[in-house]
C-alpha positions as a printed NumPy array, in Angstrom:
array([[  2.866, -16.828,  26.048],
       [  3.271, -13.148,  27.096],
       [  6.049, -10.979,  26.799],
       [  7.179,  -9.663,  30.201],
       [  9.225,  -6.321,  30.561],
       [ 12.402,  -8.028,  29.892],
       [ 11.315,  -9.425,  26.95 ],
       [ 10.369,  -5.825,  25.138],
       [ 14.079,  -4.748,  26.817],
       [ 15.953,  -7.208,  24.917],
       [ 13.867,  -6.758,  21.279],
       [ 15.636,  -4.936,  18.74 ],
       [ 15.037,  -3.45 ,  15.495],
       [ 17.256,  -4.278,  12.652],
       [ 19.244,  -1.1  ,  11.101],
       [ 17.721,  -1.685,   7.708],
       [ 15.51 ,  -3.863,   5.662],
       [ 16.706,  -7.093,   4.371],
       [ 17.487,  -6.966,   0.695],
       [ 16.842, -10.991,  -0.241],
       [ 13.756, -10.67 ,   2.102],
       [ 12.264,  -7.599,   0.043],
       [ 13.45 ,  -8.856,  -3.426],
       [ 11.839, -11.556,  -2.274],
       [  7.979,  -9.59 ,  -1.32 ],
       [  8.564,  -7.365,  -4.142],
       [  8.382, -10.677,  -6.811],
       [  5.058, -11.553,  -4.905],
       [  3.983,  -7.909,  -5.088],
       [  5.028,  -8.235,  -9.232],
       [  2.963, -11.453,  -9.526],
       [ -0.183, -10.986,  -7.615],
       [ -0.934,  -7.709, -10.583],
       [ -2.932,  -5.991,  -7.787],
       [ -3.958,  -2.277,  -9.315],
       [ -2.593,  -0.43 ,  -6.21 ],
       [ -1.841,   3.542,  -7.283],
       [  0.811,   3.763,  -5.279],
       [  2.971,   1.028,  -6.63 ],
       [  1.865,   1.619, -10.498],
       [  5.046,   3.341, -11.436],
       [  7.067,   0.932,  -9.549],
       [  5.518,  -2.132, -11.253],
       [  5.776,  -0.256, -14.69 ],
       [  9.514,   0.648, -13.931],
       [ 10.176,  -3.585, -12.777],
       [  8.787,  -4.801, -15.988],
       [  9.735,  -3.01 , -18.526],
       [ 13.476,  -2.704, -17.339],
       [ 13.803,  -6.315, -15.629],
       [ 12.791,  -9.036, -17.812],
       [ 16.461, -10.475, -17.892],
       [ 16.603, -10.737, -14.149],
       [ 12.979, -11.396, -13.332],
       [ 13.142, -14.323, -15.71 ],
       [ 16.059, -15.475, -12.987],
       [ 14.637, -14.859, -10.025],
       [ 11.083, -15.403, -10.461],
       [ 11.52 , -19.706, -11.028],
       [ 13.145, -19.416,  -7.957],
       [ 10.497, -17.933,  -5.906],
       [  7.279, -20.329,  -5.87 ],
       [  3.951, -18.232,  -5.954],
       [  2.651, -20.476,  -2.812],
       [  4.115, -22.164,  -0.15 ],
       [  7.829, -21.951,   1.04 ],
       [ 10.913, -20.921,  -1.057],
       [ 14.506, -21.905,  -0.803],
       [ 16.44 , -21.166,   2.803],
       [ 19.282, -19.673,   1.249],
       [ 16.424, -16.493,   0.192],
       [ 15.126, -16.593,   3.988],
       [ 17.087, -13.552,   6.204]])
């Protein structure tokens, strides 16, 4: 299926990002341990000062596959 005209009239971009949706990428990001420079200080920032709430949220965010609705924006 194409879009037409009318279809790129009516798309819209939302006014922000989703904060359950990036929570959400940013606990992959924290998992997967990839050495990208640019996030370094991030990462070191996430696990040193969030081991409380990354031991909550983590278990709720499966490594593969699909995670619970209620995270999905």
């Amino acid at each position: 299926m194409l879009f037409a005209a009318q279809d790129l009239l009516r798309t819209r971009v939302a006014d922000g990002a989703e904060p359950l949706w990036e929570t959400v990428l940013s606990l992959h990001s924290l998992r997967e341990g990839r050495a990208e420079p640019a996030l370094a200080a991030w990462r070191q920032h996430a696990v040193r000062h969030g081991p409380g709430p990354l031991r909550t949220l983590l278990p709720l965010v499966p490594q593969h596959g699909c995670f619970p609705d209620f995270w999905r924006p």
